[in-house]
C-alpha positions in Angstrom: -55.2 -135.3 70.9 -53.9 -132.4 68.7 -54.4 -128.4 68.3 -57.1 -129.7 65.6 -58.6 -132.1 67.0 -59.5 -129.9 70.5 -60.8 -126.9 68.0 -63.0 -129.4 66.4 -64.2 -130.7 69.1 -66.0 -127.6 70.5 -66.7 -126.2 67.4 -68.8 -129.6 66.7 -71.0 -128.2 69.8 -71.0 -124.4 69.7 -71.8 -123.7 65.7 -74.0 -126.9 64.5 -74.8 -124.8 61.5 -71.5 -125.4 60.4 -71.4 -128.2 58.0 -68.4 -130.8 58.4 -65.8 -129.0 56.2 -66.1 -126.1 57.3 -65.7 -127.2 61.0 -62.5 -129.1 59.8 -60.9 -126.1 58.0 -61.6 -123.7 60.8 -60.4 -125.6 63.1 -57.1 -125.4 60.8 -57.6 -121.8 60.2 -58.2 -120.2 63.4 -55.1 -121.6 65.2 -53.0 -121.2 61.8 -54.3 -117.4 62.3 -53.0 -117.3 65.9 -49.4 -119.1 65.2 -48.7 -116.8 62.1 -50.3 -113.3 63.0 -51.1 -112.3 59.6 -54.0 -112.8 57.4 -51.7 -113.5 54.1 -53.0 -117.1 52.5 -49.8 -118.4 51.9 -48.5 -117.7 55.0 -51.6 -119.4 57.0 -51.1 -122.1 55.0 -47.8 -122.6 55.8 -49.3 -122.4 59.4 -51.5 -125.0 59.0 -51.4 -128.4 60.6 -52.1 -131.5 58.4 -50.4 -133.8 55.8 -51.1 -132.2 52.9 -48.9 -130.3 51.0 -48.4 -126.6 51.1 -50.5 -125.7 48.1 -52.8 -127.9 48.6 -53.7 -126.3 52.1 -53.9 -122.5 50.0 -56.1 -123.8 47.4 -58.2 -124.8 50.2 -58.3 -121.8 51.8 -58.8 -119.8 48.7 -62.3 -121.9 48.4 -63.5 -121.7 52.3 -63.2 -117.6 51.0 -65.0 -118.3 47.9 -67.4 -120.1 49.2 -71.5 -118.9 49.9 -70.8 -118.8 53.6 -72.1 -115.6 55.1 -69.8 -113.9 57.9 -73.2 -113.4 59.5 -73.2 -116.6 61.3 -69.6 -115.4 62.7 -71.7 -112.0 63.9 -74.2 -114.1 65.1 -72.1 -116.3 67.0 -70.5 -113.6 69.3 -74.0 -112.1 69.9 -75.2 -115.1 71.8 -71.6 -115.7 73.2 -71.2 -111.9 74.8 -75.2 -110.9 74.9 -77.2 -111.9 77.7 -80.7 -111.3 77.2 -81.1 -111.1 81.2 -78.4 -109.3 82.1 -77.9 -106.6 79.2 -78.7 -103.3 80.2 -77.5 -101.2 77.2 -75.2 -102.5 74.5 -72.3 -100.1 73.2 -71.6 -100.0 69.1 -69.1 -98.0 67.8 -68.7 -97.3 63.9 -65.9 -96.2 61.6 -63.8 -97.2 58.8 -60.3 -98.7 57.9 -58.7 -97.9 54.9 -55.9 -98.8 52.7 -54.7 -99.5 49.3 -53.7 -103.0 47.4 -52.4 -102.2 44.1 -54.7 -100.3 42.2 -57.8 -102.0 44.8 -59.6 -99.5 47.2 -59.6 -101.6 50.8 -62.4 -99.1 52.6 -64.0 -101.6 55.3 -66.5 -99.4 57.0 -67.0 -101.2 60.1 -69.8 -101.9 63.3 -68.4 -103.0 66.6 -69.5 -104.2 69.7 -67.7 -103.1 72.6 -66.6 -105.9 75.2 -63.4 -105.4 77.3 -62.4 -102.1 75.6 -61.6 -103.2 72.1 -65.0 -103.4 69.7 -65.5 -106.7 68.0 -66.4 -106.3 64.8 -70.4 -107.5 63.8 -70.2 -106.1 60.6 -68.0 -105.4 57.2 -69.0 -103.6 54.5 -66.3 -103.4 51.9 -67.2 -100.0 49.8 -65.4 -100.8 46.6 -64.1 -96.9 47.0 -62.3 -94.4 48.8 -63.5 -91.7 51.2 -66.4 -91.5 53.5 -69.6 -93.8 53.5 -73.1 -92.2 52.7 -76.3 -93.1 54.6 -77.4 -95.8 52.5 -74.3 -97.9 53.6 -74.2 -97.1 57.3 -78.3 -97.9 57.3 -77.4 -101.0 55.0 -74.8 -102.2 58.1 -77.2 -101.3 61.0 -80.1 -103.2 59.3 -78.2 -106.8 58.7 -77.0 -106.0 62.9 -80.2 -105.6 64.1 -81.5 -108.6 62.4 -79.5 -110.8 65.2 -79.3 -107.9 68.2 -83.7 -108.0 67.5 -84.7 -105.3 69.7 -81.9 -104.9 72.6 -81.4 -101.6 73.2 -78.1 -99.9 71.9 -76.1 -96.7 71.8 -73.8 -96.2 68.8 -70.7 -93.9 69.3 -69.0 -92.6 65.5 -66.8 -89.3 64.8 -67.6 -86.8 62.7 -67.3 -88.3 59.7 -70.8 -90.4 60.1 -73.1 -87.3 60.2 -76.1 -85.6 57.7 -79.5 -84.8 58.4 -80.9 -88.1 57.0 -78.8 -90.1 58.9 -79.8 -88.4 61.9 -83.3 -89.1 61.1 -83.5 -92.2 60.7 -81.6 -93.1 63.8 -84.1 -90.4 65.7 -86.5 -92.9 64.1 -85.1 -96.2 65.9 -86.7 -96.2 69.2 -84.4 -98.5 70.6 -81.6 -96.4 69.0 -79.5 -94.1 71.4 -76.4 -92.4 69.7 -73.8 -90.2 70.8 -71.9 -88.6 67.4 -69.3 -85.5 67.3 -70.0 -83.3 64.6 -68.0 -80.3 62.9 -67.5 -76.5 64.1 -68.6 -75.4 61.0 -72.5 -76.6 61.6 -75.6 -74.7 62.7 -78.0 -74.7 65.3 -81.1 -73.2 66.4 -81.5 -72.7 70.2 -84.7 -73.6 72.1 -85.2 -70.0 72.7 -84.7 -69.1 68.8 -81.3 -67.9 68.6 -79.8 -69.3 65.5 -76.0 -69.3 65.0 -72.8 -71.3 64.0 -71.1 -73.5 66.5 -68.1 -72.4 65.7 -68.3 -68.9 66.9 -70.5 -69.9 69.9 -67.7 -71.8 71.5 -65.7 -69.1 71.1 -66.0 -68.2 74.5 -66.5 -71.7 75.9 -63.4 -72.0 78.8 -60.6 -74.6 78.6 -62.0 -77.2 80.8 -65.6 -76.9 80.8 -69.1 -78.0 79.2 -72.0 -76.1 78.1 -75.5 -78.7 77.3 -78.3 -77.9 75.5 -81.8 -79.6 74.9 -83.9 -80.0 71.9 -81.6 -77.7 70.0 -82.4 -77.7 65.3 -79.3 -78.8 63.8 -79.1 -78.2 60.3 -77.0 -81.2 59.0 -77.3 -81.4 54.6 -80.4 -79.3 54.4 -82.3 -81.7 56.6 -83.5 -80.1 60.0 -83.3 -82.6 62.8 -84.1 -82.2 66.8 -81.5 -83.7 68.6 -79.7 -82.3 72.4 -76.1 -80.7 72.3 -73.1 -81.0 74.2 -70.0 -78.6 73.9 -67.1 -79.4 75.6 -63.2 -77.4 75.6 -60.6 -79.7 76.8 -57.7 -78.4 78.7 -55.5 -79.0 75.5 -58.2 -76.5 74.3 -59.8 -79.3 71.8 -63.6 -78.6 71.2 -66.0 -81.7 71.3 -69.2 -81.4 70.1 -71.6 -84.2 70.2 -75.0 -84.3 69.2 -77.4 -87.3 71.2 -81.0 -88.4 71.6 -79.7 -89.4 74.9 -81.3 -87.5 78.2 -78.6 -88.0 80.8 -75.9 -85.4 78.6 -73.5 -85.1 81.8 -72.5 -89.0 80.8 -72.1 -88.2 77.2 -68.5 -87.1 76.9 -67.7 -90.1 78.7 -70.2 -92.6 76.2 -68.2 -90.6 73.5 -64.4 -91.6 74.8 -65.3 -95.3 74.3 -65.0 -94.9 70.5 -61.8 -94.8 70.8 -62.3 -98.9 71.3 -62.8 -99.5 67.3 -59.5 -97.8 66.9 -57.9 -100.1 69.3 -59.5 -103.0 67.2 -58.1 -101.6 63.8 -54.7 -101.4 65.9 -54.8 -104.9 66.5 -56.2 -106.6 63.3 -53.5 -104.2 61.3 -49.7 -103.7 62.7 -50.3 -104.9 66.3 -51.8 -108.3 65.4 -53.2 -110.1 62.5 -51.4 -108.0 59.4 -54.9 -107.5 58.0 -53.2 -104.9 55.2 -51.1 -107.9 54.1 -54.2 -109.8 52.6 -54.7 -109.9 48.5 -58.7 -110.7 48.9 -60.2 -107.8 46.9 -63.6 -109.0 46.4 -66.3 -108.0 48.7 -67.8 -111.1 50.0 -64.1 -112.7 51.2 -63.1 -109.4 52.8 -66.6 -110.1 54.7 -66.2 -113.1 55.3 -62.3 -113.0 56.6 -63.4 -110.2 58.9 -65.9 -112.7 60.2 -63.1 -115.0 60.8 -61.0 -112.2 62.5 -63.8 -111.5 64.8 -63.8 -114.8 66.2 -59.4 -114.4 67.0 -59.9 -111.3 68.4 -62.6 -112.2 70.8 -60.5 -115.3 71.9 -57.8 -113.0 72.6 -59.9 -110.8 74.4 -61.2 -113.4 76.8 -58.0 -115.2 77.3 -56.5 -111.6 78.4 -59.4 -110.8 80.7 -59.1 -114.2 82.4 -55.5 -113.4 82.8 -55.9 -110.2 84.1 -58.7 -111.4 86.7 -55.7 -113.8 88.0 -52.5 -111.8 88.1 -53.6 -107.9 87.6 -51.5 -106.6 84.4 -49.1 -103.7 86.3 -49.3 -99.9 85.1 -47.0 -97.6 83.6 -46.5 -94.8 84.9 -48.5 -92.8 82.4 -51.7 -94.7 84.1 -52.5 -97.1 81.0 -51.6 -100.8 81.1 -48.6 -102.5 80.6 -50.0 -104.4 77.6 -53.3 -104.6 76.6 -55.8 -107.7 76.7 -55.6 -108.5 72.9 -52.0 -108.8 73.2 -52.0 -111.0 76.6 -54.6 -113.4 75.3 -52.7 -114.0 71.5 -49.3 -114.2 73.3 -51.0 -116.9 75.5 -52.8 -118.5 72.8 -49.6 -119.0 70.6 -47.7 -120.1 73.2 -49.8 -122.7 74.5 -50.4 -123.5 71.1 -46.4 -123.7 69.9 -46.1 -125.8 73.1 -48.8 -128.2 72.8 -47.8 -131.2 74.0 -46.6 -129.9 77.3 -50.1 -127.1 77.4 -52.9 -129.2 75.7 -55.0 -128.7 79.1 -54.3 -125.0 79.1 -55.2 -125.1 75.4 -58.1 -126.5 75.9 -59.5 -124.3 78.2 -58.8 -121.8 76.1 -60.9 -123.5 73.3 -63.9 -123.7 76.0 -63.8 -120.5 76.9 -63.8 -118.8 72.9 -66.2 -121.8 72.3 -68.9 -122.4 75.3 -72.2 -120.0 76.2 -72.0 -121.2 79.8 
């Protein structure tokens, strides 16, 4: 039995959507992705097992990209995989974007993760075709094609302060099952629940290093648009302000929902510099930047789980700065690719790792 083979065999039974070809070229693809660590087609092909030759395995690639498959079935995938309708409680999303430039091409993916195990798996792509921020019509355009496979399990997105305006606000205000926690700027104004109307800015003035002031049904003025939303304002001992607006009750827990964000750039980290070269790719179009995300999704969460299962056996040690010695992405692809590399001495280990990407049990 071979690397391929074992990939094919559970991705027969965990995707039966997938027709034949595609089942045979991602089972090429996803451990080419993990031998090579970069997202470059020439170099994956070079990666790839099989007897044909070189080119041959790139041309094929270029088509899988080409193709009408939607990345949603990727998305979908890792829904049913992580998401347990019984168990689930609240899930955490976290949204930004990732930008970079390819010649004279614009590469701004704005992005919607799902946090499991600190880093956020990306659910959704949206390539803008621009640079700069995204307007609400893109971020509701992202949130709608999630929320056709997450149905009606409750959420709470986490974003900086890019992803703010009073019709944004609004229309996650009018998501019921919709909780978010979102930092906005200094420069914005409020309107107290006893009337008082003023800038944030000069009302945290006198906000001490190292506390937090919370506020209920305070007006924010965001764009024009007048939105009722609750307030927290925190000053860090570095004497950094925070302030995040939430539709969230429980504000004491806010600051803490808010530090998770940090998960989506840990996921950038790791789909960039730190593991799959994602920069190095020369996909422009939309629908193959989409679509190779999906694909990415998929490795990341493999590493993810292989690094947890690791960790759960032999704990991974601390620095002495408190954070761990290397993080759960990196574990499980180091794993991977060995076992992988050394296939015929670790096809058992291999294979477990296939069933645990690959099996809802």
């Amino acid at each position: 039995m071979t690397v391929i083979d074992t990939m094919k065999k559970h991705l027969r039974q965990a995707t039966p959507d997938l027709g034949a070809h595609q089942v045979d070229l991602l089972s090429r693809l996803i451990p080419a992705l993990m031998r090579c660590r970069s997202v470059n087609l020439m170099k994956v092909a070079g990666a790839m097992s099989g007897p044909a030759h070189k080119m041959s395995r790139y041309r094929r690639l270029q088509r899988f990209f080409s193709s009408a498959l939607s990345p949603r079935i990727f998305s979908q995938w890792i829904v049913d995989r992580l998401v347990r309708p019984d168990r689930v409680t609240l899930l955490t999303l976290t949204m930004d974007r990732t930008h970079w430039r390819f010649g004279q091409a614009e590469q701004n993916l704005l992005c919607l993760g799902l946090l499991y195990g600190g880093v956020s798996i990306p659910l959704e792509t949206l390539p803008l075709g621009k640079a700069g921020n995204s307007n609400t019509q893109e971020r509701m355009l992202v949130l709608r094609r999630a929320w056709s496979y997450l149905k009606d399990t409750p959420c709470c997105l986490l974003a900086d302060r890019e992803f703010i305006g009073g019709e944004w606000f609004a229309q996650l205000l009018a998501r019921p099952e919709m909780d978010f926690v979102i930092r906005i700027r200094e420069n914005s104004q409020v309107t107290f629940a006893e009337g008082r109307t003023t800038d944030l800015g000069l009302w945290v003035r006198r906000l001490p290093k190292g506390h937090t002031w919370y506020y209920y049904e305070i007006l924010l003025y965001e764009s024009g648009t007048p939105v009722h939303v609750n307030l927290v304002c925190h000053r860090s001992l570095q004497d950094e302000v925070i302030l995040l607006v939430t539709n969230r009750s429980d504000l004491k827990q806010a600051l803490g929902w808010y530090r998770q964000r940090w998960s989506i750039e840990t996921t950038f980290s790791c789909l960039k510099s730190r593991g799959f070269d994602l920069e190095d790719t020369h996909l422009t179009h939309p629908d193959r930047l989409a679509l190779l995300m999906g694909v990415l999704s998929w490795c990341l969460l493999w590493c993810v789980l292989v690094g947890l299962e690791h960790h759960q056996r032999k704990a991974i040690p601390l620095k002495k700065h408190g954070r761990k010695a290397i993080s759960f992405v990196r574990l499980g692809l180091d794993s991977v690719q060995e076992a992988i590399h050394n296939f015929s001495h670790r096809w058992r280990e291999y294979r477990h790792y296939c069933r645990l990407l690959l099996s809802c049990t």
